[in-house]
Jmol script that loads the backbone (N, CA, C; Angstrom):
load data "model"
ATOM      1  N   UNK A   1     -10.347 -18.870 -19.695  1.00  0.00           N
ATOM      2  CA  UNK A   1      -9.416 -19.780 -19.016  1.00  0.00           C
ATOM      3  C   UNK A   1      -9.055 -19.270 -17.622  1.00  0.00           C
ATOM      4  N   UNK A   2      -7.934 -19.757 -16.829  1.00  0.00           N
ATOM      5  CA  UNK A   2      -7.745 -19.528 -15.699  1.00  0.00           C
ATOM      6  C   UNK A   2      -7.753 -18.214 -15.769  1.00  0.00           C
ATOM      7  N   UNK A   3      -6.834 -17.555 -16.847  1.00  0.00           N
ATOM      8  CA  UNK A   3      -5.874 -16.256 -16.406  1.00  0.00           C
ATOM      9  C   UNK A   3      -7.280 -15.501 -16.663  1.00  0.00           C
ATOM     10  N   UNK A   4      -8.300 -15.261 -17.135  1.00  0.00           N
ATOM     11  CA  UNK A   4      -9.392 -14.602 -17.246  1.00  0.00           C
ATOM     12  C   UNK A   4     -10.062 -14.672 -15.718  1.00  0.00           C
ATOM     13  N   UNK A   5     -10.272 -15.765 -15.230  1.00  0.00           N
ATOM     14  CA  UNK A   5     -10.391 -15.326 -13.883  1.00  0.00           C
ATOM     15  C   UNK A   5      -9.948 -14.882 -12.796  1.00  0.00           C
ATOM     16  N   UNK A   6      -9.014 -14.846 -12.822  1.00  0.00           N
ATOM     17  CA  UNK A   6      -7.600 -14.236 -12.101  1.00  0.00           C
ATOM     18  C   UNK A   6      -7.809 -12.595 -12.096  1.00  0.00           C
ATOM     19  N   UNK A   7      -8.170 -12.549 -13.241  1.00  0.00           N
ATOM     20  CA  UNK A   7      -8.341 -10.980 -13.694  1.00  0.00           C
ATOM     21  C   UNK A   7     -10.146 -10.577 -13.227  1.00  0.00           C
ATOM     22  N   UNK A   8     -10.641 -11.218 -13.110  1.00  0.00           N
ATOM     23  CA  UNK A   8     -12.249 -11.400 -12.650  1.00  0.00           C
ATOM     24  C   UNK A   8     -11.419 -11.120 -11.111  1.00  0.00           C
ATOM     25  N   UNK A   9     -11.001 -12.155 -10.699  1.00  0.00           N
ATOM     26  CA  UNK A   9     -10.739 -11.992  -8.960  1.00  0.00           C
ATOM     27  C   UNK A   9      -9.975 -10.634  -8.568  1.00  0.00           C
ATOM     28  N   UNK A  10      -9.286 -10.384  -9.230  1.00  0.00           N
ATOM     29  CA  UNK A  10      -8.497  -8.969  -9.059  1.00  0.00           C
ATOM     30  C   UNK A  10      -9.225  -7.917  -8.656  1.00  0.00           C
ATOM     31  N   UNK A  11     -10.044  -7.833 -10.028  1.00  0.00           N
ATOM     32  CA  UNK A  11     -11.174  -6.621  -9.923  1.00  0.00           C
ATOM     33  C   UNK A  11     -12.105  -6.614  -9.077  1.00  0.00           C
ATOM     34  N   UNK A  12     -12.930  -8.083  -8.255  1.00  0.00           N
ATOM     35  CA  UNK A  12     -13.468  -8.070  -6.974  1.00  0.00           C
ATOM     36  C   UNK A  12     -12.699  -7.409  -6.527  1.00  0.00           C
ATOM     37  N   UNK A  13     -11.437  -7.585  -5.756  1.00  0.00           N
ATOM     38  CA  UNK A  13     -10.459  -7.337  -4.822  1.00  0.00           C
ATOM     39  C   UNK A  13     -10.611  -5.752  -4.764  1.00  0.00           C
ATOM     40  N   UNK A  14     -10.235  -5.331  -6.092  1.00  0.00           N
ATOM     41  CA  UNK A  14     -10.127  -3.783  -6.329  1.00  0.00           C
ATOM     42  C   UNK A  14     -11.544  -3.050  -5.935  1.00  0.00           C
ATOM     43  N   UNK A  15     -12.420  -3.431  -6.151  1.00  0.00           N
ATOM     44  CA  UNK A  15     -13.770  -3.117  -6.104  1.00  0.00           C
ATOM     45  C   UNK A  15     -13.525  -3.346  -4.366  1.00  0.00           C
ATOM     46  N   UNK A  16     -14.054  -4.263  -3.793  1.00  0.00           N
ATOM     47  CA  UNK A  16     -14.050  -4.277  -2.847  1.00  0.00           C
ATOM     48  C   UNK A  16     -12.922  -3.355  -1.847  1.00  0.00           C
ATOM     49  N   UNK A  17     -12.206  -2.693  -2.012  1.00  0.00           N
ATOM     50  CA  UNK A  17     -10.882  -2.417  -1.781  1.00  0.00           C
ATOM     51  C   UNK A  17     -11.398  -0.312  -1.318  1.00  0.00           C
ATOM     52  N   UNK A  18     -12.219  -0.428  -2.881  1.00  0.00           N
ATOM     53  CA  UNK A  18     -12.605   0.885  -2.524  1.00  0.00           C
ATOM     54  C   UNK A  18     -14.174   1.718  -1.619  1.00  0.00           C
ATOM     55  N   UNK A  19     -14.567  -0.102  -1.358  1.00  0.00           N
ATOM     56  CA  UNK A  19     -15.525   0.350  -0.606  1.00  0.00           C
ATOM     57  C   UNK A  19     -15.155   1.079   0.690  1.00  0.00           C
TER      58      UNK A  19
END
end "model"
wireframe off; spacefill off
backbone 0.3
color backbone group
């Protein structure tokens, strides 16, 4: 559902975050 992607988008964020 939404909140599963929310949590998908987060972890891009985070990922991306530590490049």
């Amino acid at each position: 559902g939404m909140a599963a992607n929310i949590v998908i988008v987060f972890e891009n964020i985070v990922i991306l975050a530590k490049k």
